[in-house]
C-alpha positions as CSV (number, residue, x, y, z in Angstrom):
1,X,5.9,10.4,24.2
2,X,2.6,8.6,22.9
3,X,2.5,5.3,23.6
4,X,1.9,3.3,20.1
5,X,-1.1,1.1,19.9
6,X,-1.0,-1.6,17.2
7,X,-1.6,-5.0,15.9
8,X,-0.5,-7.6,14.1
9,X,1.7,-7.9,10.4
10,X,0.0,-8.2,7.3
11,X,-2.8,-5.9,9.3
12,X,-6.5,-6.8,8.9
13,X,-9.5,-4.9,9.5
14,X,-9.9,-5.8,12.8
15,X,-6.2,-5.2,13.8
16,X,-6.4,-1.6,11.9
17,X,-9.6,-0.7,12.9
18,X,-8.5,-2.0,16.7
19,X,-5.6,0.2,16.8
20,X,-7.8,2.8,16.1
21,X,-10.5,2.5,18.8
22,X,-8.1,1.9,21.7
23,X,-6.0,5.0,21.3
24,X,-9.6,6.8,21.6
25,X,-10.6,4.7,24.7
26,X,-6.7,5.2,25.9
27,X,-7.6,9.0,25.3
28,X,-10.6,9.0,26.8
29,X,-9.2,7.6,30.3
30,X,-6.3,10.3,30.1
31,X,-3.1,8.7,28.1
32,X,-1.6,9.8,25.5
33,X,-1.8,7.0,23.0
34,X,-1.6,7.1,18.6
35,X,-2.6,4.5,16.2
36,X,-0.1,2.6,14.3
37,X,0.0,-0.5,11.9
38,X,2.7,-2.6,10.8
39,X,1.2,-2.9,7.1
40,X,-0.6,-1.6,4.0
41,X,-4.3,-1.1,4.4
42,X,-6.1,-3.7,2.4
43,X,-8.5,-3.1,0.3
44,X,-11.7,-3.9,2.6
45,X,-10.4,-2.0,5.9
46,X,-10.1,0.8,3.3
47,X,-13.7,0.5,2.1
48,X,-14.2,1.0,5.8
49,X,-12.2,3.4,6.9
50,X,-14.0,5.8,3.9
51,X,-17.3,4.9,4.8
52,X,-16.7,6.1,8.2
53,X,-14.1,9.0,7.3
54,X,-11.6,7.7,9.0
55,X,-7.6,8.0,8.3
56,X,-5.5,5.0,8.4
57,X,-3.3,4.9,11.8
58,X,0.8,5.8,10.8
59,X,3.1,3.1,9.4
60,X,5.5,2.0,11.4
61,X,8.6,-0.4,10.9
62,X,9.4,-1.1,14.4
63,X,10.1,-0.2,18.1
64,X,12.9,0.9,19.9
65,X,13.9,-0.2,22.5
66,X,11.8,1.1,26.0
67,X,9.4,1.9,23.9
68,X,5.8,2.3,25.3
69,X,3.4,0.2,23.6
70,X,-0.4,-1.4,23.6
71,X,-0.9,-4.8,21.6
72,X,-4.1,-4.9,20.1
73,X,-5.8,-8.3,18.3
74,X,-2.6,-10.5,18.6
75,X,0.2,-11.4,21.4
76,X,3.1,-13.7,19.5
77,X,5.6,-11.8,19.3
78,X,6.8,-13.5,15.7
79,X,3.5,-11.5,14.5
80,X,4.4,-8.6,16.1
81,X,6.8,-5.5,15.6
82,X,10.5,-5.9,14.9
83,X,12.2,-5.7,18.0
84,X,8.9,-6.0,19.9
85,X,10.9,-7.5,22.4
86,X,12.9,-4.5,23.6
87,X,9.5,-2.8,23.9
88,X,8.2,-2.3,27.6
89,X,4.3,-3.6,26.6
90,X,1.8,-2.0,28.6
91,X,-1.7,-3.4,27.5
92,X,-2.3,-6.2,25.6
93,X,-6.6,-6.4,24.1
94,X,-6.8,-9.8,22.4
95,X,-8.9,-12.9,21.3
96,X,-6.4,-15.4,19.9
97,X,-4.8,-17.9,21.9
98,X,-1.7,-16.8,24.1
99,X,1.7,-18.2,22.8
100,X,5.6,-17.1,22.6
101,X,4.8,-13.9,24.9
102,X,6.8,-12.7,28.0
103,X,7.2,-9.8,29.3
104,X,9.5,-8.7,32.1
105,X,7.1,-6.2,33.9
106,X,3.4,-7.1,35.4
107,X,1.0,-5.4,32.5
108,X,-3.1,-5.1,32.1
109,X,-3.9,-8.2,29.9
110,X,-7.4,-9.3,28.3
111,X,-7.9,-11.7,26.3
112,X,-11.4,-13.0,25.5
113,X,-13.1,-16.0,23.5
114,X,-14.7,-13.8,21.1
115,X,-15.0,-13.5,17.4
116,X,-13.3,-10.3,17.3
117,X,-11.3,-7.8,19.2
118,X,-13.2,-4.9,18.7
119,X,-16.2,-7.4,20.7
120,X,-14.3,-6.6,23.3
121,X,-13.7,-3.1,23.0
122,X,-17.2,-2.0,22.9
123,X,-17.6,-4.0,26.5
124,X,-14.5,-1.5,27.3
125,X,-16.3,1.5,26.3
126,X,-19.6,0.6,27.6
127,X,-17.5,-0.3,31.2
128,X,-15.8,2.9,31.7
129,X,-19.3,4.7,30.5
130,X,-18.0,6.2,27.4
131,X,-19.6,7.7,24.4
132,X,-19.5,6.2,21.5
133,X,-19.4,8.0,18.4
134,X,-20.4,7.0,15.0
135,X,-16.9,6.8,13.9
136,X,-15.8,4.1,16.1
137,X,-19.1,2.2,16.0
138,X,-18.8,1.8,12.5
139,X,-15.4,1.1,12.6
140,X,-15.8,-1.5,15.5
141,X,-19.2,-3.5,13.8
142,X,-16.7,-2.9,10.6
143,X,-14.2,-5.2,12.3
144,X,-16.8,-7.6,14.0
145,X,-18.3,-8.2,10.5
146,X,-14.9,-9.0,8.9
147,X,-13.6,-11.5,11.6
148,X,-16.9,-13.7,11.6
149,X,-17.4,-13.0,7.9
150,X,-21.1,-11.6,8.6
151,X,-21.6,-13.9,11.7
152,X,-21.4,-17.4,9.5
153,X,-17.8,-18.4,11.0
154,X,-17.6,-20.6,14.0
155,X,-16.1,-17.9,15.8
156,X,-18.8,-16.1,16.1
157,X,-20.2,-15.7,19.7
158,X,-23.6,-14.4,21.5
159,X,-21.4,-11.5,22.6
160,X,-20.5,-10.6,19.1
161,X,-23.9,-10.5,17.5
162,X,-24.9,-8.7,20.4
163,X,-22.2,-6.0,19.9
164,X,-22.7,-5.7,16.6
165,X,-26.5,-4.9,16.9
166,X,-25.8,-2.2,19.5
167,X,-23.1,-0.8,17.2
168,X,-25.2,-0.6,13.9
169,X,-27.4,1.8,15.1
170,X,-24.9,4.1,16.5
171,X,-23.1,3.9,13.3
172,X,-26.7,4.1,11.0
173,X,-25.5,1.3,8.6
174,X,-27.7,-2.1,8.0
175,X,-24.9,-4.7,8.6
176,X,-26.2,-7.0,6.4
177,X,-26.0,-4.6,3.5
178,X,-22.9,-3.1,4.8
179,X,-21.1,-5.9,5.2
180,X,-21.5,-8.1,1.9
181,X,-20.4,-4.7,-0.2
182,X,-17.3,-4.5,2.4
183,X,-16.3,-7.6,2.2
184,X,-16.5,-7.9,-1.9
185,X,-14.2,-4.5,-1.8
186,X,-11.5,-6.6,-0.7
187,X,-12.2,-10.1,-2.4
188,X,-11.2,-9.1,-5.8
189,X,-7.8,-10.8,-6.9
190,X,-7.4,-9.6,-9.9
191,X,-5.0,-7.0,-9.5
192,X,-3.0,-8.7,-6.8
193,X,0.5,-10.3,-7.3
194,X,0.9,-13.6,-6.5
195,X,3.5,-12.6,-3.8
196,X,1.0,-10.3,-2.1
197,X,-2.0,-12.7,-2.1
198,X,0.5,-15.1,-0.5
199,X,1.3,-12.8,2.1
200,X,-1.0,-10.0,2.8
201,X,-2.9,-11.9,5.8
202,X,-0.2,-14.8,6.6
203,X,0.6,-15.6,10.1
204,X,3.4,-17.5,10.8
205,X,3.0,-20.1,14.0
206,X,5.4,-22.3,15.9
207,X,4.0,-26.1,16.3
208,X,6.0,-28.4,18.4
209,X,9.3,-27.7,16.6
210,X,8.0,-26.8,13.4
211,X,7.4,-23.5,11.9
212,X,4.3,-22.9,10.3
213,X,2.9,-20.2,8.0
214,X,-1.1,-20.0,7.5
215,X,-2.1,-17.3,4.5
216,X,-5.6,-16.9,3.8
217,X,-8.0,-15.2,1.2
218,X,-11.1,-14.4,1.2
219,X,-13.1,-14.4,-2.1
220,X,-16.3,-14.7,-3.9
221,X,-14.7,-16.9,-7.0
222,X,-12.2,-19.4,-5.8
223,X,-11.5,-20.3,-9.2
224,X,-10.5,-16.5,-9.7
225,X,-7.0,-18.0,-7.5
226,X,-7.3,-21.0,-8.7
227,X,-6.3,-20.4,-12.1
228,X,-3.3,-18.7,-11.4
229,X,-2.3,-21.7,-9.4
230,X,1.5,-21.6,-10.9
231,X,2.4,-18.8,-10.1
232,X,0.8,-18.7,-6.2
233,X,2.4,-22.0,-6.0
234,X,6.1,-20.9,-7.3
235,X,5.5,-17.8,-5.0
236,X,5.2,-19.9,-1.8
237,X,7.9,-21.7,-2.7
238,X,9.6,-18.7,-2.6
239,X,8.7,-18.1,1.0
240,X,9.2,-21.2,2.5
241,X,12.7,-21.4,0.8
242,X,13.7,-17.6,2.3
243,X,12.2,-17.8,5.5
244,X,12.3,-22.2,5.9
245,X,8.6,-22.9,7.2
246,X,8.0,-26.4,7.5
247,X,4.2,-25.9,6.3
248,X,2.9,-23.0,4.1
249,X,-1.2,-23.3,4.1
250,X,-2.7,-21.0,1.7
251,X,-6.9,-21.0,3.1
252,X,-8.8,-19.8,-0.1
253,X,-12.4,-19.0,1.9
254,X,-15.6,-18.7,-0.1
255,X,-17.2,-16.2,1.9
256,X,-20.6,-16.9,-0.2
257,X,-20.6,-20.4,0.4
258,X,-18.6,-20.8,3.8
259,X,-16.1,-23.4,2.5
260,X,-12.2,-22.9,1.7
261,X,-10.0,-24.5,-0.6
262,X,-6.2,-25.2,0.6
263,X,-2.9,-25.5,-0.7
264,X,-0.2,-26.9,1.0
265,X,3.4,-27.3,0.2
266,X,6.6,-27.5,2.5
267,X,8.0,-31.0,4.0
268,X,4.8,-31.2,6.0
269,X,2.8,-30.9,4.1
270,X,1.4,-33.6,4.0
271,X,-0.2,-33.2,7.8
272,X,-2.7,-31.5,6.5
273,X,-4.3,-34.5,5.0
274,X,-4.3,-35.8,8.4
275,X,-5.4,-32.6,10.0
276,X,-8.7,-32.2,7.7
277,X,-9.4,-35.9,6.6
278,X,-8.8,-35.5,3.3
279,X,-6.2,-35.9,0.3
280,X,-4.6,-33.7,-1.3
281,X,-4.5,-33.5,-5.2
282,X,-2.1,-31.8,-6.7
283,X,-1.3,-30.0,-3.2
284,X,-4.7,-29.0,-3.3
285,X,-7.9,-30.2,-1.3
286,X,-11.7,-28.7,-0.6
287,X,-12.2,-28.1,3.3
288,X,-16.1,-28.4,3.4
289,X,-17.1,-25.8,6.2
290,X,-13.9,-24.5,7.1
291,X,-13.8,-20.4,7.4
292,X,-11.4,-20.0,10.0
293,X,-8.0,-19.4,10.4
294,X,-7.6,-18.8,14.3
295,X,-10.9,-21.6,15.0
296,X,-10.1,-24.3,12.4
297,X,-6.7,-24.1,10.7
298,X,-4.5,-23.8,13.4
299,X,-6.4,-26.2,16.0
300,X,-6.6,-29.1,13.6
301,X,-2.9,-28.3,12.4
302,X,-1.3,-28.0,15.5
303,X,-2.8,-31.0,16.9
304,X,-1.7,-33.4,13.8
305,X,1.8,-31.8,14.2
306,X,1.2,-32.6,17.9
């Protein structure tokens, strides 16, 4: 049986696109391994996955238990796959920080300080002297574009920039070009619910002993969110009442301007006042500079919860 490759909940480009590009490294070293995602495809890994004529890897609910599986662009298993703990985990490709994972078998494990998994990826490819075709290097820059949001967010590293320039010309796309009409495809709003912009890239995170759930969006027109700001808020209510988070941080990022606007509700939420230096009006503040999730979210959080 194939081994299933796949990444996170709530899948993003990267995660989608990952899974994707590992099963055809994993193919080219001689396993048989298939793309999966836990998710809908959003709007912008869609965009990209047509550009490139790609098909979106099979939806999947769960594992089973002894299943073989590779973890692409995330570890925590509260992230992962229902029942991913049953799962006998063979790989793990990753560039967040390592938390709530254990497995009970030695397994191949990387995990680099990079702006994007699919950074890593290429190195893998260009290791094991593979050809790359234009498929996955669009796919790949695709990804590397998404997570650093065009190489403006903090995560962004030498190694990315660097990837991404070898990738654009296997793929024959300019990225700046590229990438501003990618992103826009998925920062329209408008035809979202409030329950799905709430939840279609949220990550939940254990701080201490408190449960946290980070959501973010990426837009063009904050105030396109903002003034449906009742119903987001009664729809995180919602959430933290069903699944009892401690902290539910919606991240509205401006991916024109590089700045996000937050709202935070739950019994902590308050911390995040502490967390960013500012105050909160109306459960709502402007985080000047702020563009990351994985960089500056969950650092400042965790240590103010800390």
């Amino acid at each position: 049986m194939a081994v299933k490759i796949f990444g996170h909940q709530n899948p993003d480009t990267d995660t989608i696109t990952s899974a994707i590009v590992l099963a055809d490294i994993e193919t080219k070293l001689g396993n048989e391994a298939v793309a999966t995602r836990l998710g809908e495809v959003g709007p912008e890994t869609q965009y990209a996955l047509d550009h490139f004529g790609v098909g979106a890897p099979e939806l999947i609910e769960g594992v089973g238990e002894g299943d073989d599986v590779i973890l692409v662009d995330h570890n925590e298993f509260q992230q992962s796959a229902k029942d991913i703990g049953q799962a006998n985990i063979l790989k793990v490709v990753d560039h967040h920080r390592i938390a709530n994972f254990q497995t009970e078998s030695p397994l191949y494990y990387r995990a680099e300080p990079v702006g994007c998994t699919a950074t890593i990826l290429h190195k893998m490819y260009k290791e094991n002297d593979f050809e790359i075709s234009r498929e996955m290097a669009g796919l790949m820059l695709s990804a590397i574009i998404s997570d650093t949001l065009l190489f403006k967010s903090p995560t962004t590293t030498d190694e990315d920039i660097a990837a991404a320039r070898a990738l654009q010309e296997i793929a024959g796309v300019d990225p700046d070009e590229y990438g501003i009409e990618m992103l826009k495809a998925g920062a329209s709003t408008k035809d979202k619910s409030a329950e799905s912009l709430v939840t279609a890239d949220a990550k939940t995170f254990d701080m201490g002993p408190k449960t946290t759930r980070i959501a973010q969006i990426n837009v063009v027109d904050v105030d396109e969110v903002l003034d449906r700001k009742p119903e987001i808020t009664e729809a995180i209510h919602k959430e933290i009442e069903t699944e009892g988070y401690d902290l539910f941080v919606l991240v509205v990022t401006n991916i024109l301007e590089s700045n996000s606007t937050v709202i935070a509700l739950g019994s902590d939420a308050g911390i995040v006042e502490q967390a960013f230096d500012v105050s909160l009006d109306e459960d709502t503040a402007l985080l000047e500079g702020v563009v990351s999730r994985k960089k500056q979210v969950v650092p400042n959080i965790t240590k103010a919860l800390g």
